[in-house]
C-alpha positions in Angstrom: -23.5 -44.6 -41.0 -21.4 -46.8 -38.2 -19.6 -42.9 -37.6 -23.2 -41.7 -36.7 -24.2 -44.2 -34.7 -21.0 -43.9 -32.3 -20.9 -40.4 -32.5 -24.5 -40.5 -30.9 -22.6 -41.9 -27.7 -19.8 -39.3 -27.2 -19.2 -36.4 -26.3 -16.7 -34.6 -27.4 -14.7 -32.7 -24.6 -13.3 -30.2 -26.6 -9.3 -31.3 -25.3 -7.6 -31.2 -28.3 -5.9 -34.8 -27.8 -6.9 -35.3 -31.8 -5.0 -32.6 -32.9 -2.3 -32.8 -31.1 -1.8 -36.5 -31.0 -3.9 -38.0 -33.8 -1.4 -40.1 -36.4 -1.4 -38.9 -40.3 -4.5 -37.1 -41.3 -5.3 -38.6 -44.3 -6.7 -36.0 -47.0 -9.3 -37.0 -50.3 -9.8 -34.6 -53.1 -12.7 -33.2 -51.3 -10.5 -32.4 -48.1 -8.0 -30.3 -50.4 -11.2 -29.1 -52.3 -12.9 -27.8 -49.3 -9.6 -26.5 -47.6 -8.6 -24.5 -50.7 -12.2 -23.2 -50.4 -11.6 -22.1 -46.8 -8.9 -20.0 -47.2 -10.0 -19.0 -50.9 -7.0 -20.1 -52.9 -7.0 -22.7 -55.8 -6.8 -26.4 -55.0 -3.5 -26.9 -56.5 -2.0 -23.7 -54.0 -3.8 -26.0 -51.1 -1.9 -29.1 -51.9 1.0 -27.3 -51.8 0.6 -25.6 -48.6 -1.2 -28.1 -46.7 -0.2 -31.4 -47.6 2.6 -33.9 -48.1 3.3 -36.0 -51.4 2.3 -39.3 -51.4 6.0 -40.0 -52.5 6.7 -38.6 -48.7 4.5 -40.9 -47.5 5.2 -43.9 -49.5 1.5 -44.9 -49.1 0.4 -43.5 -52.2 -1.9 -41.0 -50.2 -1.8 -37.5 -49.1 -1.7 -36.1 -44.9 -1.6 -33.0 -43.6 1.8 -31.7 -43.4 2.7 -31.3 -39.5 0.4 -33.6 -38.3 1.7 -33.3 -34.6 0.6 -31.5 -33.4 -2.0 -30.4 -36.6 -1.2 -27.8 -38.7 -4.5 -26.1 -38.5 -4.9 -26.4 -34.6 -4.8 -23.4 -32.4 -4.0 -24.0 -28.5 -6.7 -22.7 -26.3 -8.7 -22.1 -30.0 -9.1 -25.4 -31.8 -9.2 -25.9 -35.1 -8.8 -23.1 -37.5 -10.1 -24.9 -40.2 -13.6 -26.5 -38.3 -16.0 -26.3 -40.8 -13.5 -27.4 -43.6 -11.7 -30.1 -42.0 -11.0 -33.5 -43.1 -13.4 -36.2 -43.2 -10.8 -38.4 -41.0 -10.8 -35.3 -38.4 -15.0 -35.5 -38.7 -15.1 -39.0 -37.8 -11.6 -39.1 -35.4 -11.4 -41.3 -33.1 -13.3 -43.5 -35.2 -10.5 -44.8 -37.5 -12.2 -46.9 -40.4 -15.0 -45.4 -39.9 -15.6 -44.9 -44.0 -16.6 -48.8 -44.1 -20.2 -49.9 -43.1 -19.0 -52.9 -41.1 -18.9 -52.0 -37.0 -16.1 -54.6 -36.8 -14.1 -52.7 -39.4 -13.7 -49.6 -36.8 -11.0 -49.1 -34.2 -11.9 -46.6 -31.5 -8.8 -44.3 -30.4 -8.5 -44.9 -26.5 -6.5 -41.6 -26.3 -9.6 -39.5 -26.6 -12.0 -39.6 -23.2 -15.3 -39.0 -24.9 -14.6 -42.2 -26.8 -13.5 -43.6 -23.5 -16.3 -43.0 -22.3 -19.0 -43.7 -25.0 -17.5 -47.1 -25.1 -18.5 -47.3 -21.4 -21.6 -46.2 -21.4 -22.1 -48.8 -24.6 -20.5 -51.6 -22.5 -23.3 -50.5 -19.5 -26.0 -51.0 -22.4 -24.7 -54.5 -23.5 -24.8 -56.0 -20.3 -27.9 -54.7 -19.1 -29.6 -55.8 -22.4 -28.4 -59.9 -21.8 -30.4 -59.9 -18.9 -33.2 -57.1 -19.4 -36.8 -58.5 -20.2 -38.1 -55.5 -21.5 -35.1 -55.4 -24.0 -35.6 -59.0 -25.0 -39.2 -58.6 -25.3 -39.5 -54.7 -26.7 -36.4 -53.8 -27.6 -34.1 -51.4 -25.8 -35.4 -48.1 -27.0 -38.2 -48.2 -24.7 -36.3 -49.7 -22.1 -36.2 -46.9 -19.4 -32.6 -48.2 -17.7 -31.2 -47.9 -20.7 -32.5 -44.1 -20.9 -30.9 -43.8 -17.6 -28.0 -45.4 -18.9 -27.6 -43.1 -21.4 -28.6 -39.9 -19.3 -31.0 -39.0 -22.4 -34.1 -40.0 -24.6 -33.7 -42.4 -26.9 
């Protein structure tokens, strides 16, 4: 849910800084399930390919092998694996995103459409402490903060 909300507020600009400069990409079950799935060969064959031990790790997780830059990214392509990629590339650079507490998140400054959604939120906040028709209505109507935004609410 706090993913959603953030993501709302970016725009990705498609430069790659995530795959090339993102730290360990964590990997569930799911990840290696839907990976396997991608390229049609059996979970197990996946793991193998795709991701390091958590012995390698010491964490007691699993990553993407070659995480810089990603395996699975393609230089003037993207990602090869887009609609099977991690969760932690989904919600990237949203680190923590997984929990439901805002505080819990930390926002990679490397990437510019976070950059600039967390501008764009900072423009919000302060216009909202002194706004009357946010105090009074709420800032959804409030039509600075549509402006703000450069959108509908």
């Amino acid at each position: 849910m706090a993913t959603q909300i953030l993501q709302g507020f970016m725009t990705c600009e498609r430069c790659g800084n995530c795959c090339k400069n993102a730290p360990a990409i964590e990997l569930t079950y799911a990840d290696l399930l839907s990976i396997a799935k991608h390229f049609s060969i059996p979970v197990e064959e996946a793991r193998q390919l795709y991701a390091r031990s958590a012995n390698e790790l010491g964490s007691g997780k699993i990553a993407i092998k070659n995480a810089k830059p990603c395996m699975f990214y393609a230089e003037g392509a993207g990602c090869e694996i887009y609609d099977h990629r991690p969760k932690a590339c989904e919600q990237y650079p949203f680190i923590g995103a997984s929990s439901l507490s805002m505080g819990a998140i930390t926002i990679r400054k490397t990437c510019p459409g976070a950059v600039t959604a967390l501008e764009t939120l900072e423009k919000i906040k302060e216009h909202t402490r002194t706004c009357q028709v946010c105090k009074t209505y709420g800032s959804a109507v409030c039509e600075e903060v549509k402006k703000i935004l450069g959108r509908k609410i």
